[in-house]
mmCIF file of the C-alpha atoms, coordinates in Angstrom:
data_MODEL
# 
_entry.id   MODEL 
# 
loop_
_atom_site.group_PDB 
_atom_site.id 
_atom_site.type_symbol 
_atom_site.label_atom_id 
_atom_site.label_alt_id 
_atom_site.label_comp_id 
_atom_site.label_asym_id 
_atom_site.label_entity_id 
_atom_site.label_seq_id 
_atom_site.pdbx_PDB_ins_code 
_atom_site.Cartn_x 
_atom_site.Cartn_y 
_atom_site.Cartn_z 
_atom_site.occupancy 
_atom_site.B_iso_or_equiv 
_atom_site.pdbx_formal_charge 
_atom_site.auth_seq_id 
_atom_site.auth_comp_id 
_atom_site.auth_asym_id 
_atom_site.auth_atom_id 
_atom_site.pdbx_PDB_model_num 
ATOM 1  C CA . UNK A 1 1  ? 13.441 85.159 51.878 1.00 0.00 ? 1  UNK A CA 1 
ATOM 2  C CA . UNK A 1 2  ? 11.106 88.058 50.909 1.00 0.00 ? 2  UNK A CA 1 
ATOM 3  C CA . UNK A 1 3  ? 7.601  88.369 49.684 1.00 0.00 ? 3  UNK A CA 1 
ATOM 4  C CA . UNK A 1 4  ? 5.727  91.369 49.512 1.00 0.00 ? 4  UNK A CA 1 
ATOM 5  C CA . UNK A 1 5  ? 7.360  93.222 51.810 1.00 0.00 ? 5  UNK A CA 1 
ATOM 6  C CA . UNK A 1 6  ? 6.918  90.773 54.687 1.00 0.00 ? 6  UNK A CA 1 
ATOM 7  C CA . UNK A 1 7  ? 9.348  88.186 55.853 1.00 0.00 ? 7  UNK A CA 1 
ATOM 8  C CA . UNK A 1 8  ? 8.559  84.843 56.882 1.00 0.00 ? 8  UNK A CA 1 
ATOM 9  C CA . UNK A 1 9  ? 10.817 82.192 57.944 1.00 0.00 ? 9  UNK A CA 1 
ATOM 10 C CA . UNK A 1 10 ? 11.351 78.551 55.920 1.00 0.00 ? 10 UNK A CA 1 
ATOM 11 C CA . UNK A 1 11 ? 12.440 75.566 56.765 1.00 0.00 ? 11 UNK A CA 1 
ATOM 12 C CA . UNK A 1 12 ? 15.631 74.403 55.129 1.00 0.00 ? 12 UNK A CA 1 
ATOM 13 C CA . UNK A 1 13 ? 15.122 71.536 52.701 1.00 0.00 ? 13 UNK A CA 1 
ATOM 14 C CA . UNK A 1 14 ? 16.690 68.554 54.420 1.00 0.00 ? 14 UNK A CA 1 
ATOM 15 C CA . UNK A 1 15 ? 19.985 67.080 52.839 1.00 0.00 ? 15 UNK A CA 1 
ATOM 16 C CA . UNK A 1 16 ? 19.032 63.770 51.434 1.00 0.00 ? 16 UNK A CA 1 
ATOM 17 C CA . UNK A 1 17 ? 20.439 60.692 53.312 1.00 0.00 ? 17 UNK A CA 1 
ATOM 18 C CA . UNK A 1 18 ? 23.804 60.234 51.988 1.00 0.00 ? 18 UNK A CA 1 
ATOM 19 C CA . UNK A 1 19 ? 23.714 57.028 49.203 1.00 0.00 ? 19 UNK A CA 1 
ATOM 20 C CA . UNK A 1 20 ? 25.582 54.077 50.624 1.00 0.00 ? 20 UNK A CA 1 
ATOM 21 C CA . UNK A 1 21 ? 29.328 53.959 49.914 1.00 0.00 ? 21 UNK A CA 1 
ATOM 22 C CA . UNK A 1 22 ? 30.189 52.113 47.065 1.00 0.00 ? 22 UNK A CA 1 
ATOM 23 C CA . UNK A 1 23 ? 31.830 48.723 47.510 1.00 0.00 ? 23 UNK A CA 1 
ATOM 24 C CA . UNK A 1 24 ? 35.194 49.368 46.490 1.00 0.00 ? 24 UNK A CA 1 
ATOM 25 C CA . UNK A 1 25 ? 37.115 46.924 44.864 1.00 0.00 ? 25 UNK A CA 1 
ATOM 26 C CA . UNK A 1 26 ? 38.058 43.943 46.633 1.00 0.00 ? 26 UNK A CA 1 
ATOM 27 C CA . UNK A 1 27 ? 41.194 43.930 47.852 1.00 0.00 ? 27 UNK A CA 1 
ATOM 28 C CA . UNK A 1 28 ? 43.296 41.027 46.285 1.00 0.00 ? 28 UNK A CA 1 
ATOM 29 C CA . UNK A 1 29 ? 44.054 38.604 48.950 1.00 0.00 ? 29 UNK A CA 1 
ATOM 30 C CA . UNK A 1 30 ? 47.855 37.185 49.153 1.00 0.00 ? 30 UNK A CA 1 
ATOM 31 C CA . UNK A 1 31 ? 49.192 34.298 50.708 1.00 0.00 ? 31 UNK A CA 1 
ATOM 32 C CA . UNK A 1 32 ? 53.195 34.758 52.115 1.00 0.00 ? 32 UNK A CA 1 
ATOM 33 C CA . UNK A 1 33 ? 55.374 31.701 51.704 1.00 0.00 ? 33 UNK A CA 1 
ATOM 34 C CA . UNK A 1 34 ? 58.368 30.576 52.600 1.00 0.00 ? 34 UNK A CA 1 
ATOM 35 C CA . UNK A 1 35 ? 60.285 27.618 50.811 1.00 0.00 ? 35 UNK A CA 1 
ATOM 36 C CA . UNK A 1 36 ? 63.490 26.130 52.047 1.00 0.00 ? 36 UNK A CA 1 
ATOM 37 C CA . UNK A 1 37 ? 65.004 23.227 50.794 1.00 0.00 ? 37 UNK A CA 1 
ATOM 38 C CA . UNK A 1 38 ? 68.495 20.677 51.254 1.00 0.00 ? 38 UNK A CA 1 
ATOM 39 C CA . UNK A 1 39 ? 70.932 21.003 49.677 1.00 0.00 ? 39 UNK A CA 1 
ATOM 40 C CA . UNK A 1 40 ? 71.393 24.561 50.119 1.00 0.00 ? 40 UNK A CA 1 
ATOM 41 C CA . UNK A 1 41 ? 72.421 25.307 46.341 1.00 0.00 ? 41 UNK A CA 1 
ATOM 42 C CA . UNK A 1 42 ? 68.822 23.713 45.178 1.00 0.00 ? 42 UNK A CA 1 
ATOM 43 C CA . UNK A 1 43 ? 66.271 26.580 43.401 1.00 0.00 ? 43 UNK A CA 1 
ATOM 44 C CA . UNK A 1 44 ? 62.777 26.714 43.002 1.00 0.00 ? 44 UNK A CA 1 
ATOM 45 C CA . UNK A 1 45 ? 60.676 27.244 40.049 1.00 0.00 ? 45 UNK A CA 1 
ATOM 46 C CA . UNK A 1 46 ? 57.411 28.930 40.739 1.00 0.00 ? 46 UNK A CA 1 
ATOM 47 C CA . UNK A 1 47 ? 54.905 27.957 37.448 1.00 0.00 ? 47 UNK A CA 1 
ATOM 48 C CA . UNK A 1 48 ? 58.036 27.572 35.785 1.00 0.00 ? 48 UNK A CA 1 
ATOM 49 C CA . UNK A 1 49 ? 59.562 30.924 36.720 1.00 0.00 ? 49 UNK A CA 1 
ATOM 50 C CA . UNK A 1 50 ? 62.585 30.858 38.835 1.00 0.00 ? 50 UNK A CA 1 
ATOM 51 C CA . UNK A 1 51 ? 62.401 31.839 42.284 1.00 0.00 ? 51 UNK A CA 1 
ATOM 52 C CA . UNK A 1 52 ? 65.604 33.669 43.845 1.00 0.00 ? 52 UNK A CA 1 
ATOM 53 C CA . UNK A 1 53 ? 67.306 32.667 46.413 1.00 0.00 ? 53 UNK A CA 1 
ATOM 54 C CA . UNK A 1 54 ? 67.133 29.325 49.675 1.00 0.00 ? 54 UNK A CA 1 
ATOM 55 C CA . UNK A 1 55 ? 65.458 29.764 51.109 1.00 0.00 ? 55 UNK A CA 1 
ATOM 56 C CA . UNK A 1 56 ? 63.196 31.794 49.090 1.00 0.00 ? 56 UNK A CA 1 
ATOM 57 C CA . UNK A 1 57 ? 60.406 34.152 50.896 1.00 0.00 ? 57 UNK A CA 1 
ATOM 58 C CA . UNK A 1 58 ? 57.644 35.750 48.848 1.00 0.00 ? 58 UNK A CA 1 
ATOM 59 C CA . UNK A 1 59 ? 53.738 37.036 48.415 1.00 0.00 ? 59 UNK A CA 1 
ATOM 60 C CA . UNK A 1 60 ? 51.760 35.112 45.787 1.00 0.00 ? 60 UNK A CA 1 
ATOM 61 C CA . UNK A 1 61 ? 47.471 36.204 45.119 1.00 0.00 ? 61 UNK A CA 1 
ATOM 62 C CA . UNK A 1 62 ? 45.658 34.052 46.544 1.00 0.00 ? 62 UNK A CA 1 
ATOM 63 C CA . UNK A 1 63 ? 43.896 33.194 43.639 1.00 0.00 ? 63 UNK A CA 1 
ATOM 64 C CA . UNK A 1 64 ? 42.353 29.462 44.000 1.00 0.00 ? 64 UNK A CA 1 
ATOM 65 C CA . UNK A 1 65 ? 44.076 28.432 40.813 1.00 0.00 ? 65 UNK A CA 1 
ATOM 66 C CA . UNK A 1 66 ? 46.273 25.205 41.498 1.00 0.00 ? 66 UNK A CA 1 
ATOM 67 C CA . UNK A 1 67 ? 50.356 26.148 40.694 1.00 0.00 ? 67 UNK A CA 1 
ATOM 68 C CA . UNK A 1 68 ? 53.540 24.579 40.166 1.00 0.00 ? 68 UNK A CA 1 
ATOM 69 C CA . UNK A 1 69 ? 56.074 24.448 42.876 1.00 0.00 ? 69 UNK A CA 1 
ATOM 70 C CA . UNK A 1 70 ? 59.611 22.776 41.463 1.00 0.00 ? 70 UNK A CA 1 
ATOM 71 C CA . UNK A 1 71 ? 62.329 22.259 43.635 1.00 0.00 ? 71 UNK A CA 1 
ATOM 72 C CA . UNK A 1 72 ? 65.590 20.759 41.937 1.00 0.00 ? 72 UNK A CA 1 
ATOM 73 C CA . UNK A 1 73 ? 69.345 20.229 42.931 1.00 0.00 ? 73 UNK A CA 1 
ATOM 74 C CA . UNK A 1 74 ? 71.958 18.016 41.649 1.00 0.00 ? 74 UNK A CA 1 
ATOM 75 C CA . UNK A 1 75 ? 70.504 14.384 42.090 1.00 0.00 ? 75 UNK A CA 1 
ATOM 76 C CA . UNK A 1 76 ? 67.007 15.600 43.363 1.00 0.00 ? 76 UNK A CA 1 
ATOM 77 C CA . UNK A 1 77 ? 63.789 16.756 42.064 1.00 0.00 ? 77 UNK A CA 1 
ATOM 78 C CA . UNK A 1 78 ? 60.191 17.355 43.531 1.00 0.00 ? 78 UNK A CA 1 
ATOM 79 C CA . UNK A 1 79 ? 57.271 18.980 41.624 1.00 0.00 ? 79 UNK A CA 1 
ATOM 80 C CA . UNK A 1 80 ? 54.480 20.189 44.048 1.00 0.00 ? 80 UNK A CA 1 
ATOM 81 C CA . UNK A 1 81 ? 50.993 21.434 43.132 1.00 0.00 ? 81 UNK A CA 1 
ATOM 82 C CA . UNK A 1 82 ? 49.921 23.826 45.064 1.00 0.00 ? 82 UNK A CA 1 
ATOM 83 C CA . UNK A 1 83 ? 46.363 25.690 45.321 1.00 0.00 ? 83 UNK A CA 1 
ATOM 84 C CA . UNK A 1 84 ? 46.219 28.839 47.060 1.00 0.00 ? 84 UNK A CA 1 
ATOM 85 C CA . UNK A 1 85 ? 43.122 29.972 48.898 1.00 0.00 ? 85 UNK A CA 1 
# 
């Protein structure tokens, strides 16, 4: 910088602390499962929803709510609540 014909030296004005990040979004937490059942030709219902496949393998949020597992087959049936944490 000049003044008047004279130089002089300046400190440079310090950077302020960066802020502290942000906290970003939670990330959703998920619970994997794995359902297999006898027979072999009995499906699962998921809150109603049908699941593919026996056994069936899947990702659900873990979400605290209380859900619905179904399991049917000729001559069988089991309902399941389930609450994931």
């Amino acid at each position: 910088m000049r003044r008047n014909g004279s130089f002089f030296l300046t400190r440079p004005t310090p950077t302020p602390p960066a802020s502290p990040p942000e906290a970003t979004a939670a990330i959703p937490r998920e619970i994997e499962v794995t359902f297999t059942a006898t027979p072999q030709d009995a499906q699962f219902f998921w809150d109603d929803k049908p699941l593919p496949g026996n056994p069936f393998k899947g990702r659900f949020p873990a979400d605290g709510k209380a859900h619905c597992l179904v399991v049917r087959a000729p001559g069988f049936s089991l309902a399941l609540l389930l609450p994931l944490r």
